[in-house]
C-alpha positions, -999 to +999 in steps of 0.1 A: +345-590-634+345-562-662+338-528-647+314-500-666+326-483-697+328-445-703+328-435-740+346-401-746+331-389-780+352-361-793+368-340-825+406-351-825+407-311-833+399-314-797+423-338-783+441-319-757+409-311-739+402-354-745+433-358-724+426-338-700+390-352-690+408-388-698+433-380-667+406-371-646+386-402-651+415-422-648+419-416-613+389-438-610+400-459-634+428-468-613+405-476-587+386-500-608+359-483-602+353-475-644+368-481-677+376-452-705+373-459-739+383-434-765+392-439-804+428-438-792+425-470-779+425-489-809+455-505-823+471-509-857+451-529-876+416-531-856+383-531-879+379-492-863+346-489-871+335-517-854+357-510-822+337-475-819+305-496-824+312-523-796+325-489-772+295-473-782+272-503-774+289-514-739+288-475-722+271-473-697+284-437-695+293-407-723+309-376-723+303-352-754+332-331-758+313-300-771+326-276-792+320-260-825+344-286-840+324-313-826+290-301-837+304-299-873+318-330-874+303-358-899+312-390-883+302-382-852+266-362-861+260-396-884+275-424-863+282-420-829+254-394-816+224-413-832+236-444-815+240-425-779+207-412-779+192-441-789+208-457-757+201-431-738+161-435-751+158-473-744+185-485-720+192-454-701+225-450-707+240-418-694+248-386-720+270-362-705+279-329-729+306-311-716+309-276-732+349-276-736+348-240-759+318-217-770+298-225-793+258-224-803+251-255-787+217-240-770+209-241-812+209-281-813+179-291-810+193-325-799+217-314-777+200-284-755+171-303-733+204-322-722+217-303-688+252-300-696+283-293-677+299-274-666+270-261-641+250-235-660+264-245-695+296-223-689+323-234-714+354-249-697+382-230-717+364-196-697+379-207-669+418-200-653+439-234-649+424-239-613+389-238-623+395-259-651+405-286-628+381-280-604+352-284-631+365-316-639+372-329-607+333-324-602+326-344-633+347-371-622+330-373-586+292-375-606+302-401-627+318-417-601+284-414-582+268-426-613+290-461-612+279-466-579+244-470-585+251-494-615+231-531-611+260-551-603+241-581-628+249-564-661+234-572-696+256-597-717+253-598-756+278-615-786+297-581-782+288-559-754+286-561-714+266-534-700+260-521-670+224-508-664+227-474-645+196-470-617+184-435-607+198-414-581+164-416-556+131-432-565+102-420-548+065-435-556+051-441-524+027-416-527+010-427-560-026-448-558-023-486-564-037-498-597-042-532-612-014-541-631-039-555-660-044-530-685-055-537-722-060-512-755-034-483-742-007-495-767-008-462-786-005-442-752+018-463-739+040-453-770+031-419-764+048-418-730+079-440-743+081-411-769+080-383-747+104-395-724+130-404-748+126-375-770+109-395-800+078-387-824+047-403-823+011-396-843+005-375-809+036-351-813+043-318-831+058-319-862+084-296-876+102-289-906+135-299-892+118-327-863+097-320-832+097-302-805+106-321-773+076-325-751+081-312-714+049-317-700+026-342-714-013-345-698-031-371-699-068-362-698-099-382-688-131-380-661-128-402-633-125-444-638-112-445-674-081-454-661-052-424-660-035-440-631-036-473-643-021-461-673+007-444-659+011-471-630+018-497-658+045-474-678+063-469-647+063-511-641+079-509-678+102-483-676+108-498-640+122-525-650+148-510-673+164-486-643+142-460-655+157-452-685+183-429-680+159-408-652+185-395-623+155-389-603+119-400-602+090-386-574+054-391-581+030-375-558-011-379-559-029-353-548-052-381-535-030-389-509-030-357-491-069-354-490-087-339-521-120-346-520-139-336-550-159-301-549-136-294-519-107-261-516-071-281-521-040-270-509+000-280-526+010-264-498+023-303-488+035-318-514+054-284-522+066-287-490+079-324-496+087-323-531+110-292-520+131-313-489+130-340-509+148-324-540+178-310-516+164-273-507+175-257-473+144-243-464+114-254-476+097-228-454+114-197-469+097-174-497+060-167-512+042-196-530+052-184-564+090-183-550+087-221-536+073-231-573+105-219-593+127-226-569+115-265-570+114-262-609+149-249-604+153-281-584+143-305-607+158-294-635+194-300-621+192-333-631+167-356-656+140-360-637+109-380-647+078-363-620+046-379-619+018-357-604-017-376-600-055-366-596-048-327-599-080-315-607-089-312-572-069-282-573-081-268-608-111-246-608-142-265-621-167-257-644-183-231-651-154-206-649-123-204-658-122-241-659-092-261-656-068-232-644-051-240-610-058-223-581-023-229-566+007-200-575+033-223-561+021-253-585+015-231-615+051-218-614+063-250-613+042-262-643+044-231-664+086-233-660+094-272-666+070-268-694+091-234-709+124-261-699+126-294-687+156-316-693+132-346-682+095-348-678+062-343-660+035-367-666+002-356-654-031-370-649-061-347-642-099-350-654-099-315-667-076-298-692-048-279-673-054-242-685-027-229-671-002-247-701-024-234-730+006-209-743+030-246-741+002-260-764+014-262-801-023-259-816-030-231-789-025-195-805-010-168-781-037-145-771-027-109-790-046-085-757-015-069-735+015-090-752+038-075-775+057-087-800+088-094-776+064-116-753+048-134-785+082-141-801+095-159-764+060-173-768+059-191-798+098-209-791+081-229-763+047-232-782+049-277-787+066-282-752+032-292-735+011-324-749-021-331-737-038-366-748-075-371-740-079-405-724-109-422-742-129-451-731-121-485-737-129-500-773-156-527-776-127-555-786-104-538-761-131-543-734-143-577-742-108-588-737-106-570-704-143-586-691-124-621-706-092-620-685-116-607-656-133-644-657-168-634-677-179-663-697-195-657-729-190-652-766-164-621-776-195-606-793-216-610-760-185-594-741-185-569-768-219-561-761-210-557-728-185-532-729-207-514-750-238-513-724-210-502-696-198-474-720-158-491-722-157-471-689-123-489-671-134-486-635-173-496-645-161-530-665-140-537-639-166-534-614-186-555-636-163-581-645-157-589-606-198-587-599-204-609-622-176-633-616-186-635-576-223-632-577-233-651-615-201-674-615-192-650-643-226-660-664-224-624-689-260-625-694-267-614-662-256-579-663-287-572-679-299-578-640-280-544-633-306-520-633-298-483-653-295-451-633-317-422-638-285-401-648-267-418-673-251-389-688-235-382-652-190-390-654-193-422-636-227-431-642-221-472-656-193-476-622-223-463-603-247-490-616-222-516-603-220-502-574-258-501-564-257-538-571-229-543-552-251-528-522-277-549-527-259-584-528-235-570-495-271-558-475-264-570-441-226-584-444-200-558-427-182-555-462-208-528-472-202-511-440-169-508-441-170-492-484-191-470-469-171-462-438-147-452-470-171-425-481-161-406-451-125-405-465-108-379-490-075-398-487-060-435-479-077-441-445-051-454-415-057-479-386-061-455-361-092-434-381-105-470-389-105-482-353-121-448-336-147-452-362-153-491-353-151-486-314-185-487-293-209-475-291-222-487-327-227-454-348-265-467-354-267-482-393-232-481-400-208-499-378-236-522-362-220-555-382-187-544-373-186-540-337-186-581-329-161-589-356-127-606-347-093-601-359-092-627-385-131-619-395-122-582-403-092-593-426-119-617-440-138-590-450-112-569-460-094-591-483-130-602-497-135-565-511-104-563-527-112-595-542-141-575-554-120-546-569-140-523-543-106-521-521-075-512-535-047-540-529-016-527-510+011-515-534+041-493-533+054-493-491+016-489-483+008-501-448-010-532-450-033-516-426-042-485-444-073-487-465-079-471-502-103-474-527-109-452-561-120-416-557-153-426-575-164-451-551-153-428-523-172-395-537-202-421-545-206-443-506-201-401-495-228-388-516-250-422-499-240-417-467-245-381-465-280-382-481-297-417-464-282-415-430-275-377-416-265-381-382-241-415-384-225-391-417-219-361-385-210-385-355-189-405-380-167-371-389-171-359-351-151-392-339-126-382-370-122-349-355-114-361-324-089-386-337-070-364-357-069-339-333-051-359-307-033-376-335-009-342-339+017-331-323+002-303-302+021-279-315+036-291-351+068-277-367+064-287-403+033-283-429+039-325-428+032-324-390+003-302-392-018-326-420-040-343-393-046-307-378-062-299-414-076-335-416-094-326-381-106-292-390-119-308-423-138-333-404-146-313-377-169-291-402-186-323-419-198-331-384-215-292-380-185-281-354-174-253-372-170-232-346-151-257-321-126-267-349-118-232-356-115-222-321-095-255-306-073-263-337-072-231-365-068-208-340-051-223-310-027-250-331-024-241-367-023-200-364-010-203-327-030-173-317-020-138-332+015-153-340-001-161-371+023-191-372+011-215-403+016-187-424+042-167-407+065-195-405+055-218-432+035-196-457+005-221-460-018-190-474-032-222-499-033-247-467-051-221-450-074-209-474-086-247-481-096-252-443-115-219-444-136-229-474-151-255-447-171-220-434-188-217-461-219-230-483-206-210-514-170-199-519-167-170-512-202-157-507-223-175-483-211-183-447-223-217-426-246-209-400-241-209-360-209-190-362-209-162-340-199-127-350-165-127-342-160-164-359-179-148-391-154-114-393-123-140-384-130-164-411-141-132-437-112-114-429-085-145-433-104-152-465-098-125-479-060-121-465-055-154-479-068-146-515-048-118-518-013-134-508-021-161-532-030-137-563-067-146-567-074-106-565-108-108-580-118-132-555-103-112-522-129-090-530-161-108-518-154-119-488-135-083-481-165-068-484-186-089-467-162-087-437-162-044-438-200-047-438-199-073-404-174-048-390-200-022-398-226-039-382-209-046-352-199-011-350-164-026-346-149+011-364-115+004-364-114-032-377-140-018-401-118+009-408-088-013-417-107-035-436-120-005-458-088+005-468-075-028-474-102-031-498-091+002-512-056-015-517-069-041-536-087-023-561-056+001-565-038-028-576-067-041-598-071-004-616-099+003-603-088+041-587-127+051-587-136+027-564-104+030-545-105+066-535-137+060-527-130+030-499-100+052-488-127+080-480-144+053-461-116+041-447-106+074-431-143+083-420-145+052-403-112+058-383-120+090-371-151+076-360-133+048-342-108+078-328-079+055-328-048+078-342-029+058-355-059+042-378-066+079-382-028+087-397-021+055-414-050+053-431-050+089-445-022+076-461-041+053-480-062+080-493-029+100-501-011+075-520-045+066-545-048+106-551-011+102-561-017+069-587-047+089-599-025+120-606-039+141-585-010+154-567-019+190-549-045+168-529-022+137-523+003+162-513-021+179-488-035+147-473+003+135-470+010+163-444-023+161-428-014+119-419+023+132-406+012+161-387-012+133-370+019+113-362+037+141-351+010+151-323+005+112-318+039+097-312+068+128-306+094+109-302+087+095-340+078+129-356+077+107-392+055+086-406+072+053-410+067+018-423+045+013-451+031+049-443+060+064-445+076+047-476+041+057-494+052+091-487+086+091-493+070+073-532+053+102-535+078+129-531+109+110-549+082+117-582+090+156-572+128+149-570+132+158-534+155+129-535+175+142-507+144+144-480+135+111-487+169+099-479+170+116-448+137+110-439+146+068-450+173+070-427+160+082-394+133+053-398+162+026-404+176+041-369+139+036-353+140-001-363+146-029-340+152-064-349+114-083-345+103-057-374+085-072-404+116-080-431+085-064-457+093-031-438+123-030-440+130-042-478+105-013-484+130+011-466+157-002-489+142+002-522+131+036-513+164+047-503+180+026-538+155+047-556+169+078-539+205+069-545+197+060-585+178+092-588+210+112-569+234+098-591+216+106-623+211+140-613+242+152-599+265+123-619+275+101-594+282+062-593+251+041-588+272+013-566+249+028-532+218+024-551+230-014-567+235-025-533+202-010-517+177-024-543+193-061-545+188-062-510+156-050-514+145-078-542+158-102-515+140-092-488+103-087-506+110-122-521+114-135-485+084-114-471+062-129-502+041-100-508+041-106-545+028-070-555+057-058-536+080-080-552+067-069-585+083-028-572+111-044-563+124-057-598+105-025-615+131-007-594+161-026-600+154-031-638+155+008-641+183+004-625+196-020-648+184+001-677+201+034-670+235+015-664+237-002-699+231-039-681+201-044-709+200-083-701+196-082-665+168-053-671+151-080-693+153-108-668+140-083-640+109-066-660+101-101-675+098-118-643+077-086-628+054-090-660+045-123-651+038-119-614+018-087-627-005-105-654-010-135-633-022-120-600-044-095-625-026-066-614-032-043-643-018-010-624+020-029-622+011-045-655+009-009-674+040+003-656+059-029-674+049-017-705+059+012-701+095-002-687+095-023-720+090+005-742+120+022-726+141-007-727+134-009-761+146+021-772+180+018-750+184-012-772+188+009-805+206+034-783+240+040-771+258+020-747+273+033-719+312+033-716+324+002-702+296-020-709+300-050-732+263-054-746+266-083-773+257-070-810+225-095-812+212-080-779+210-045-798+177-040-822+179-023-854+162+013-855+131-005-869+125-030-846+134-007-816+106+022-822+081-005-833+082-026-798+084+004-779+052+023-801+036-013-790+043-012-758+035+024-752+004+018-769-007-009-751+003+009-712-011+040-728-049+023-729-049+004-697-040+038-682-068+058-697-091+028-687-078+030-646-074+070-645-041+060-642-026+090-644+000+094-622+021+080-653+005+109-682+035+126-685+057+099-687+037+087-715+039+124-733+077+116-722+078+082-745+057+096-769+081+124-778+109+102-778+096+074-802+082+103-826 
């Protein structure tokens, strides 16, 4: 039997690098495990052209030798690349570029979405003798891993055998079941064909020279049109051609995890998953936003087609800011596979995904606090992101859909039909089964389906169906077990189904099903999915496990909840109870702890807010003070979703019967969890309401706390009036309290908002006032340490008392012991890098100490996740960065802080990244350190320099004015000087 073919397309300017990957490859070769095939191969008087076409139509495998002699090369632009990614578009045959010399390949707008090899795009000739071989022994092993997984029944033609290449893991289990009938999507179908291979269509971006290659493509519609359906029929295509080329492919629906419409939704779990799943050694480790990249990171190792289903549960719904996604881990993920993505993301969502608008090619960068440097990175990925709106069915598209469905009648009569049901997917198909079971498909009786009052309601003609349906199943346990499915915001499992059905009867909805049998209850079963009102098992589903669309879920809720009260709380009570002893007592992993969440969930739909909070949030998902969920596993979004159960109206208006110390708990987590996530604004509400509880309670010191946490917050925001004046309250409620160490930590808080507002004599004063506190309170630690003390220790390295502030540093990294909080102790090390930095520019000294200090400072504040103190982190080590001549890495650093800064609406950080960008930009058109080998391009001319940093400094210059920022005046007199 013939064995796989690897092409090796190559410049013969070239040819000793062809040899060497040739003797590589032949050690498989030899174990007939492959075949190479390059133009060397062909003999003295062979049609050569037609040799190169038969190779070129029998790989299953090729490996681009790139260089610049390749990429100018005639014959192989024209003939052999065309015909590669063609293959590669339609058969999935496998393109390898291997960057053998430098060259401008990132410039090809063929060649750069294609990951490359070496790792990293590094060019092989960089490399000594040893790491040439070991780069190509690790080409070998992949494509040896590739042969593996070829279909041992290979594709035959006149001149070819080929052997179709399958993907490295396939993982759909998670996506909804659909039918597989599905009529007038041809154009969309093409649409995804396109963007998967890299090909126009009527829906891409044109270009002078092409189009842009499409990362992220969305496909848009309100419930029922028929997104899923859509993409579960590409995937039975693409299926059954190995995937074309994908090396990976993991769909997830957000469905399947519980996302109820109306309701808080986590990604905490399929971040979680998708993270183990893609090969990462800790799942756990890092803040949301650090989970995100590193999964985009993930995926984009390898071509990866990722399917992500039903994901406007987690986008914020109308009226404000609507569509944008309320998860930080998810919308890193998004916004960086859309900015790069050698494969694609497919997503189906009911409202446009906000958070991709700059990706959007007919979406113009807003000009408010960018520059010209963020507009110009702006506009190269403007066209990566496609959204297509799903419209409803056409009237011939549905009449052929009501035909195949068994409706008898004329195709105008059918056309009518689809017409009167709005070409609405889920509602024809409701009808088409209706009509078939109750009118022995007789069309002219859907006139018989009485109108709703609402028909400009998203689902309104599926509803109509639907009430029929409840009429003809009145009485017969198939309408009690549809609505039993209302109770549901996810696929429901035996066990729930069987605690629900077990006596006694919950009165008026499990009456027919108590005296069922086995064989009656699959009657009944298999009679609704005859009916389209149950999905049919698909993809590793448990024949067992129940599903239906989210429509007829969120309308047999709506029902349910409205007609029948107490079977809708003793329904959700027996759910509580199910989950809850469905869990591992004490679960390990955020996978574990889904039916705790699932139980607190249903615990509050039956009214036990209180019990669910106390027996399973407090006791089995927090573990007490440990604080374990988000300790360990960082489910701030996990968290926050359950606590939205407490209340009527996020964030404002809490459940009744909690008692006072459930209301400050849930208050105070709120707004804990708000502010880990980045949702600032929002922290703020439920902060408030939690100080004025405290208050109330005349609980001083939580109060206390809680006032100067608040004061944090608004810091942050730029808001210094209001901060100082929470910090005052913050200190008059400790004293009041007369706890010390409220009393000296929070001065502190009052200190260090004097300082950001520039008012130094009375920071200073309140500074010394908190330590002499300390001193008195604790002799043995005379300082103030921990975030106090690195507040302080901010504070006076702005005087350049560099040398106290590393002695003070170090005698609180001697007081440390090892359970202390890694944020603590990362804030200890940037202080003291900032100290070392500030030593060795005064007094000329190497900045290796302060190098050292702030890296493992980044590291550390990444691991603690507090994302406003990750933002210091980089500020600190791109100064760093600056002053040492490494301009790049300052770039990477500020950039990244710039984003965390604009996203989380942290306008204080955001003006000091201006202000960082206006000083990088004039070290651009300055003079390079000795010893550092800055690339030409990386340099601007005088022009360009002094206009992005007057920009900059422009822009940091009014956001300052606005906050009373002005800790940073004389800096800006500083700039100002130095651009003039």
């Amino acid at each position: 039997m013939p064995t796989p073919s690897v092409f090796i397309s190559y410049s013969h300017k070239d040819e000793e690098w062809k040899d060497r990957v040739v003797t590589h490859l032949r050690v498989l070769q030899m174990q007939d495990m492959l075949d190479v095939w390059d133009d060397r191969r062909i003999e003295a008087g062979d049609e050569w052209r037609a040799e190169i076409e038969n190779a070129l139509n029998a790989a299953s495998v090729a490996v681009l030798l790139i260089s610049a002699n390749f990429l100018t090369s005639k014959f192989i632009l024209d003939e052999e690349v065309p015909r590669l990614l063609e293959r590669r578009a339609k058969q999935g045959v496998r393109v390898i570029p291997l960057i053998v010399k430098p060259c401008a390949w990132t410039q090809v707008k063929w060649l750069s979405p294609i990951l490359a090899r070496p790792k990293d795009g590094r060019a092989l000739s960089a490399g000594n003798e040893n790491q040439i071989d070991a780069d190509l022994a690790a080409l070998a092993n992949e494509i040896a891993a590739i042969i593996k997984r070829a279909d041992k029944t290979f594709e035959v033609s006149e001149t070819s055998q080929v052997w179709k290449i399958a993907p490295d893991k396939v993982s759909l289990a998670k996506l909804p079941s659909t039918s597989p009938d599905l009529f007038g999507r041809e154009n969309e179908l093409a649409a995804l064909d396109a963007a998967w291979s890299g090909r126009e269509t009527r829906f891409s971006r044109r270009e002078e020279n092409g189009f842009l290659k499409t990362n992220v493509l969305t496909l848009v519609a309100w419930g029922g049109v028929g997104k899923s359906a859509l993409v579960n029929k590409w995937l039975s295509q693409i299926a059954a051609e190995n995937y074309r080329g994908a090396e990976r492919v993991y769909g997830w629906s957000f469905y399947s995890q519980g996302a109820a419409e109306g309701r808080q939704v986590s990604a905490d779990q399929f971040i979680a998953a998708a993270l183990q799943w893609f090969g990462d050694p800790d799942p756990t480790l890092g803040s949301p936003w650090d989970k995100g990249e590193r999964l985009a990171e993930l995926i984009k190792q390898a071509r990866t087609l990722l399917i992500l289903d039903g994901l406007e549960p987690l986008q914020n719904p109308p009226p404000v800011e609507i569509g944008k996604i309320k998860d930080p881990a998810l919308t890193a993920l998004l916004r960086e596979l859309a900015r790069q993505n050698p494969g694609l993301v497919v997503i189906t969502t009911r409202l446009t995904v906000d958070d991709l608008k700059d990706f959007v090619a007919t979406q113009s960068p807003s000009n408010s606090g960018i520059a010209s440097s963020q507009k110009t990175l702006l506009a190269m990925t403007q066209g990566t992101a496609l959204q297509i709106d799903l419209e409803n069915l056409s009237a011939k598209a549905g009449a052929d859909y009501l035909g195949h469905l068994g409706v008898d009648g004329t195709d105008a009569e059918r056309q009518d039909a689809a017409k009167d049901f709005g070409g609405h997917a889920l509602a024809l198909t409701l009808l088409g089964s209706y009509l078939k079971v109750v009118h022995q498909g007789d069309i002219r009786k859907r006139k018989e389906i009485p109108h709703v009052l609402d028909e400009q309601k998203q689902g309104a003609h599926a509803r109509r169906v639907m009430a029929s349906y409840e009429k003809f199943l009145r009485g017969k346990p198939e309408l009690d077990i549809v609505r039993l499915m209302g109770l549901f915001d996810r696929p429901a499992e035996r066990g729930a189904i069987d605690a629900l059905r077990k006596p006694p009867a919950i009165q008026s909805l499990t009456s027919n099903l108590q005296s069922l049998s086995s064989a009656q209850w699959l009657y009944a079963i298999n009679n609704l999915r005859e009916l389209r009102l149950l999905a049919h098992p698909e993809r590793e589903s448990k024949d067992d496990t129940l599903d239906c669309h989210p429509l007829l879920r969120e309308h047999f809720a709506e029902q349910l909840r409205a007609s029948n009260p107490n079977a809708w709380r003793e329904a959700n009570s027996r759910l509580y109870e199910y989950y809850k002893s469905a869990a591992k007592e004490l679960p390990d992993t955020i996978e574990e702890m889904a039916p705790l969440y699932a139980a607190v969930m249903h615990g509050c739909q039956a009214g036990k807010h209180q019990v669910a909070l106390e027996e399973v949030f407090w006791q089995r998902i927090r573990r007490g003070e440990s604080g374990f969920s988000w300790r360990k596993l960082g489910t701030f979004s996990a968290e926050l979703a359950l606590l939205s159960e407490c209340f009527y109206q996020p964030w404002r208006k809490l459940v009744d019967g909690l008692s006072g110390d459930a209301r400050r708990f849930v208050l105070t987590s709120t707004g804990f969890s708000l502010r880990a996530l980045g949702r600032l604004e929002e922290a703020l509400e439920p902060m408030k309401t939690g100080l004025e509880a405290n208050v109330a309670a005349k609980d001083w010191k939580n109060a206390a706390f809680q006032a100067t946490n608040i004061s944090e917050l608004l810091m942050t925001l730029g808001n210094l009036k209001q901060s100082l004046d929470y910090a005052r309250q913050g200190i008059d409620l400790a004293d009041h309290s007369r706890d010390e160490f409220a009393r000296s930590a929070l001065r502190t808080t009052l200190a260090d908002a004097l300082h950001q507002a520039g008012l130094f004599s009375e920071a200073d004063a309140i500074f010394r006032q908190a330590e002499d506190l300390q001193k008195a309170r604790q002799t043995k630690y005379p300082l103030l340490f921990s975030l106090q003390g690195i507040r302080y220790c901010t504070f006076l390295l702005e005087q350049g008392k560099y040398r106290e502030v590393h002695n003070k540093v170090k005698k609180m990294m001697r007081w440390r012991v090892p359970t202390d909080p890694i944020l603590d102790i990362s804030l200890e090390h940037l202080t003291l890098g900032r100290a070392y930095m500030l030593r060795a520019q005064r007094e000329k000294k190497n900045f290796s100490k302060a190098m050292v200090y702030l890296n493992r400072a980044v590291d550390g504040l990444r691991q603690a996740g507090n994302q406003e103190f990750v933002i210091r982190g980089l500020l600190g080590r791109a100064e760093l960065h600056r002053v040492t001549g490494a301009l790049d890495k300052a770039q990477k650093d500020l950039d990244e802080a710039f984003a965390i800064a604009t996203r989380g609406g942290m306008r204080l950080h955001e003006a000091d990244c201006h202000l960082e960008y206006a000083r990088l930009a004039l070290a651009r058109g300055g003079d390079v350190p000795a010893g550092r080998d800055v690339p030409p391009e990386r340099l601007y001319p005088p022009e360009r320099r002094d206009d992005d940093a007057r920009e900059h400094l422009s822009i940091a210059k009014k956001m300052i004015d606005e906050m009373g920022y002005h800790r940073r005046d004389e800096e800006v007199r500083e700039l100002e000087t130095k651009i003039s």
